[in-house]
N, C-alpha and C positions, 0 to 999 in steps of 0.2 A: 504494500500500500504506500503509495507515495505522499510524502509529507509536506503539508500545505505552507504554501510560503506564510514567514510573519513578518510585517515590520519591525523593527527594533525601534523599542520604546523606553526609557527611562522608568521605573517604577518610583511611583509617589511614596508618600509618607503613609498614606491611607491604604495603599494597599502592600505595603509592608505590616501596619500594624496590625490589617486583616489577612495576612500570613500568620501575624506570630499571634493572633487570638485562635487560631484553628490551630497551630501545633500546640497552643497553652491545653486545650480542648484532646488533643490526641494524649498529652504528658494525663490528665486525669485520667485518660482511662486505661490507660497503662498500670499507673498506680492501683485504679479499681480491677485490675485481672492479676493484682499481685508482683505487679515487674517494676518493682520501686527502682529497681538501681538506674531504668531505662528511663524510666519518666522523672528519676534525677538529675541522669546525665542530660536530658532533652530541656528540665527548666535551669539549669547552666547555660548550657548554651541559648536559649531564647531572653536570658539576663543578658547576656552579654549582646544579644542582637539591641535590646531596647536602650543600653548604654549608648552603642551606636547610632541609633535612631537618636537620642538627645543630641548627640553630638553634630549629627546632620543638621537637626533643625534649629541649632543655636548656630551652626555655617550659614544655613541660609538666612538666617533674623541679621544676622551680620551682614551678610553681602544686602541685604533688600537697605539697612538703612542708610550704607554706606555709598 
């Protein structure tokens, strides 16, 4: 099956943080099937994505005033 072209697009802010609310949502139910260590190691890493994500949008508050 041949794979449909996409544009390349930047992703937003918004839908980053509706990335990391559906893996928040996968990390719970890991935890509820008993796989703590996996839905540990998954909200580490989605901490550290939302770190990033601050860090973005205080770049872009920056640039917009500047």
């Amino acid at each position: 099956m041949p794979k449909e072209y996409q544009e390349n697009k930047a992703a937003t802010a918004a839908d980053i943080e509706r990335s990391i609310q559906a893996l928040n949502k996968m990390a719970e139910r890991l935890w509820g099937d008993g796989r703590e260590a996996e839905a540990k190691a998954l909200l580490r890493a989605l901490d550290a994505l939302n770190c990033a994500l601050d860090r973005i949008r205080i770049g872009e508050s920056h640039r917009v005033l500047h």
